[in-house]
C-alpha positions in Angstrom: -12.3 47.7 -26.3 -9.8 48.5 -23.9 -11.9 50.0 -21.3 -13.9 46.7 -21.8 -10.3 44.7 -20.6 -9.5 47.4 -18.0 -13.1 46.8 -16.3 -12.4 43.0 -16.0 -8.6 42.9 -15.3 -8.3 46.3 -12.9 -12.0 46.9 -11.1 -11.8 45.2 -8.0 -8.8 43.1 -8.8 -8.2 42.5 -4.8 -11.4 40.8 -4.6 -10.6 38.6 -8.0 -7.3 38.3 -6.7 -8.8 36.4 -3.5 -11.6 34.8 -5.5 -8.9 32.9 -7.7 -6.4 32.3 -4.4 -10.0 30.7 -3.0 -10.7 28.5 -6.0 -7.1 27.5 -6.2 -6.9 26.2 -2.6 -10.3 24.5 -3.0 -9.5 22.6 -6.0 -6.5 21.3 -4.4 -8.7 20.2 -1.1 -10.5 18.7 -3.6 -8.4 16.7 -6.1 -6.3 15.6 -2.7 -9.2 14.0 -1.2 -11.0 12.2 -3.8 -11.0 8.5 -2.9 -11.4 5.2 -5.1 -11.0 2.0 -4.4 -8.7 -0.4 -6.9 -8.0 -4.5 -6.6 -4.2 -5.7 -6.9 -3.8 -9.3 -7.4 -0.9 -11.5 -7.0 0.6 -9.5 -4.2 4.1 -11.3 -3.2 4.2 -12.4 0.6 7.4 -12.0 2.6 8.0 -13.6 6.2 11.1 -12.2 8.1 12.2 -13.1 11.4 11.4 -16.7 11.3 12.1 -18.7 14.5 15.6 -20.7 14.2 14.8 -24.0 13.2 10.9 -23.6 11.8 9.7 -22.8 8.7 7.1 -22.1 6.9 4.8 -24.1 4.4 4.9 -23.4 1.2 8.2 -20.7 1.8 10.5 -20.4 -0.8 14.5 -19.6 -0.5 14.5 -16.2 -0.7 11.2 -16.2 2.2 8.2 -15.1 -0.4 5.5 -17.7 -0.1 4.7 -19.3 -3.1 1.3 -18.2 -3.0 0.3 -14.9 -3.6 -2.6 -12.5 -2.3 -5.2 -10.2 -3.8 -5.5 -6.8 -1.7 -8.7 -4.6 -2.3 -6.8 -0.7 -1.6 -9.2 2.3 -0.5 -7.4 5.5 -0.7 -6.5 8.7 -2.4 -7.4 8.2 -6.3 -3.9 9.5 -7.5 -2.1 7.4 -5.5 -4.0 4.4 -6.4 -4.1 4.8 -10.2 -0.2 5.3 -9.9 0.3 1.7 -8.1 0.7 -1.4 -9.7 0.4 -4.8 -8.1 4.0 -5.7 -8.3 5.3 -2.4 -6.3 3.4 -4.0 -3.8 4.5 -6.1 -1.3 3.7 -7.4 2.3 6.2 -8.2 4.8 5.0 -10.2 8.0 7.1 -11.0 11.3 7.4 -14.4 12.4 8.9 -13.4 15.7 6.9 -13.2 18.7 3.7 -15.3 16.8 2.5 -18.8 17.8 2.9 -21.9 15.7 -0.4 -20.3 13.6 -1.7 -17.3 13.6 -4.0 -15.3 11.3 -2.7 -12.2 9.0 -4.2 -8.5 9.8 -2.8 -6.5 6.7 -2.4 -3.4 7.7 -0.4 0.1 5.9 2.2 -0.9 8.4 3.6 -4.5 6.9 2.3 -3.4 3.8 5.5 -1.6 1.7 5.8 0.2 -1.7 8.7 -0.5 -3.4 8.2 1.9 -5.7 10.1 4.7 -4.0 8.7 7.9 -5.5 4.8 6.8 -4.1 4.0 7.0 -0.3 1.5 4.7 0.6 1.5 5.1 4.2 -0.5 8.4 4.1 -2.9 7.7 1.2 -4.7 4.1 2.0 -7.3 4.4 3.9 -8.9 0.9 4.3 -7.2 -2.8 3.2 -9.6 -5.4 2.6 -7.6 -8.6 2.1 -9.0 -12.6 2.4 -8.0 -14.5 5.7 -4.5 -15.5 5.6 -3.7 -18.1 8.1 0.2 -18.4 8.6 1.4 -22.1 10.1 5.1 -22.6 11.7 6.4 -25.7 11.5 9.7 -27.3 13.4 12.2 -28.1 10.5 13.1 -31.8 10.1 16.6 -32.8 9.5 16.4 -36.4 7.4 20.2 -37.6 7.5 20.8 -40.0 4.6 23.1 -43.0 6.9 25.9 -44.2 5.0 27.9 -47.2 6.0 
């Protein structure tokens, strides 16, 4: 019996000693680079930078729009089964645009807030419906006392 464990564990151990360094490295490769594809609904919209004196429509105090968005995430498999909807959220300039413009989602103005999962190197594709953002000039209505 113990010749039988010496013949497995001793004979050639720098060849099973590579074999299992080999399979290690390989099933990391692998279980890194699996990819799945996951849905997050009601995905907060925030707009910074907003031009003095516009606004935009349906923006509330704190500059989330009312409305929310459902992302469709390719990436790493790990990454996405760790994320939840609400440690998303997608931040969009308003400086620089036009009075309208149209919303490319992209890994960078979307943010994690979720601190311990780093998005920016796992997503591989967004798929996201056309988001059409509208400025609008701020009217002041005065009440007129006499």
């Amino acid at each position: 019996m113990i010749t039988f464990l010496k013949k497995i564990f001793l004979e050639n151990r720098t060849r099973k000693l590579i074999s299992l360094g080999l399979a290690i490295i390989i099933w990391l490769m692998v279980n890194h680079s699996i990819t799945t594809t996951k849905t997050f609904h009601n995905v907060p919209v925030k707009i910074i930078d907003i031009p003095k004196g516009q606004t935009v429509e349906g923006l509330s105090l704190n500059n989330y729009l009312k409305r929310k968005i459902t992302l469709t995430i390719t990436g790493n498999k790990k990454v996405l089964d760790d994320l939840t909807g609400s440690d998303l959220e997608l931040i969009l300039d308003a400086s620089g645009q036009g009075d309208e413009w149209v919303v490319s989602v992209t890994t960078k103005n979307l943010i994690c807030i979720n601190p311990d999962i780093d998005i920016k190197k796992s997503i591989t594709k967004i798929i996201s419906p056309k988001l059409i953002i509208k400025l609008k000039k701020i009217e002041n209505d005065f009440i007129k006392t006499k």
